[in-house]
C-alpha positions as CSV (number, residue, x, y, z in Angstrom):
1,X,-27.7,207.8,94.4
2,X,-27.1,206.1,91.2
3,X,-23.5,207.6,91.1
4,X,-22.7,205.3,94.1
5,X,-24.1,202.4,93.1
6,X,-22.0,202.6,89.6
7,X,-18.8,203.7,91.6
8,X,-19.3,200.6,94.1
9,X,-19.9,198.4,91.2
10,X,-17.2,199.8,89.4
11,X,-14.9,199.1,92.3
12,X,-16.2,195.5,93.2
13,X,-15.5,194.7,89.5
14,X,-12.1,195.9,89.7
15,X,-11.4,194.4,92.8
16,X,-13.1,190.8,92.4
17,X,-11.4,190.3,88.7
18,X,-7.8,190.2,90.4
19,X,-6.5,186.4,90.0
20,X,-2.7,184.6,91.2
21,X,-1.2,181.7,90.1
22,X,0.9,179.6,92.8
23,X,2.9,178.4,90.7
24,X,4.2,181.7,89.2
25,X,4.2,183.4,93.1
26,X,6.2,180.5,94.2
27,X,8.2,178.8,91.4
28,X,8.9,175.5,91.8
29,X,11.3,174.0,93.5
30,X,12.1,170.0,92.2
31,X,13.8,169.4,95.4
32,X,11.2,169.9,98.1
33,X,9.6,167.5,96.0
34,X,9.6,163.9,97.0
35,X,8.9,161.3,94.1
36,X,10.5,158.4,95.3
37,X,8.8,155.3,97.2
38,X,5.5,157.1,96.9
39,X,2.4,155.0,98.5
40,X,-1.0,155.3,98.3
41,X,-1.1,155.4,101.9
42,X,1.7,157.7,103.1
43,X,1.4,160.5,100.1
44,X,-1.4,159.7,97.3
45,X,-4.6,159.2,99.6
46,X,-3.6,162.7,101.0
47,X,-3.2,164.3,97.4
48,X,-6.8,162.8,96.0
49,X,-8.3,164.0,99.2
50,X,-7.4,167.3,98.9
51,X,-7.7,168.0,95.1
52,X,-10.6,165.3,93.6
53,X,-12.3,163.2,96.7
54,X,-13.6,166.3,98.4
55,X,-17.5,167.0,99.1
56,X,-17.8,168.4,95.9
57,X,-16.4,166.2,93.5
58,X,-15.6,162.6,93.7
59,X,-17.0,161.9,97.2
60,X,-19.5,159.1,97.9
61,X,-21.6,159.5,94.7
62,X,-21.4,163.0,94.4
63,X,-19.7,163.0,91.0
64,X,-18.8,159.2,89.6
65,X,-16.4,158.1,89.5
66,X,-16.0,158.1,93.5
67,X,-12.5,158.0,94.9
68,X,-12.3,157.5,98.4
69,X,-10.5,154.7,98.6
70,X,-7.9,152.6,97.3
71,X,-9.5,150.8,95.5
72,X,-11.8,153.3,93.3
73,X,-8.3,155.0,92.9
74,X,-6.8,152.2,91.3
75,X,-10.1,151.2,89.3
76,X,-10.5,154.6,87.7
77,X,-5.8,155.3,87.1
78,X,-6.5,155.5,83.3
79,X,-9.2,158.3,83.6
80,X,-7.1,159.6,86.3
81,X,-4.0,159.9,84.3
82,X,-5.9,161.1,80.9
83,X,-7.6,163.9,82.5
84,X,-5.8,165.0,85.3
85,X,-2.2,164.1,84.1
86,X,-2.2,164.4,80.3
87,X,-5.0,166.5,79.7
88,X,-5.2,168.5,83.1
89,X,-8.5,169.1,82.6
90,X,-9.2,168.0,86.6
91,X,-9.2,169.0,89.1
92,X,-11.7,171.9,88.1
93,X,-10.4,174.3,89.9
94,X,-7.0,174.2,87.7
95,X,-4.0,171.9,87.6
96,X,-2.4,169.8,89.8
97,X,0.5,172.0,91.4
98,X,3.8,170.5,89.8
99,X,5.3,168.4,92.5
100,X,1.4,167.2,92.9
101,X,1.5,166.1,89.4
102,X,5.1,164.6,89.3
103,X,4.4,162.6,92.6
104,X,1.2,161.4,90.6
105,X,2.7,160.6,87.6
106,X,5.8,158.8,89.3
107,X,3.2,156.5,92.0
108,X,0.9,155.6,88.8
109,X,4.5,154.5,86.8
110,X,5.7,152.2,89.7
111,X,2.8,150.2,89.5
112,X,0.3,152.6,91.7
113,X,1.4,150.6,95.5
114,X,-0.8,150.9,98.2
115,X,1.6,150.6,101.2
């Protein structure tokens, strides 16, 4: 009995250690990536949503600052930039993917517009 339990462990070690990188799978491509005219409303909002203003993270108190809107987007660019831009420390998870970051970068140095 003991054998199987150390063979299954054995296996489910092997097996759950196994880890890919997107960004080496798929290399980037600069030109799928659109960094021009970039909104808060028509690219950004959809980028914070999906990698910092989810339930987990910066969502309605959860983990300050909150970003769920315009607003506490703009109010918190600074830590924004330091730590997901410069540092990329954030999203937890692992970087911004690099057309994610460039778009970023590019909205936050045409004066962050909303629409």
């Amino acid at each position: 009995m003991n054998k199987f339990l150390i063979l299954g462990a054995m296996v489910f070690g092997l097996c759950s250690c196994y880890y890919d990188n997107q960004e080496d799978l798929y290399p980037f491509d600069n030109s799928d990536c659109e960094t021009t005219n970039l909104t808060y409303d028509d690219q950004i909002k959809v980028l914070i949503n999906l990698n910092c203003s989810n339930r987990g993270c910066h969502y309605s108190g959860v983990q300050a600052p909150a970003l769920t809107n315009y607003q506490e987007v703009k109010d918190n660019l600074e830590s924004i930039q330091k730590q997901a831009l410069v540092e990329r420390t954030m999203p937890p998870n692992g970087p911004l993917a690099t057309c994610e970051h460039n778009q970023l970068t590019q909205w936050i140095a045409d004066g962050a517009p909303e629409n």
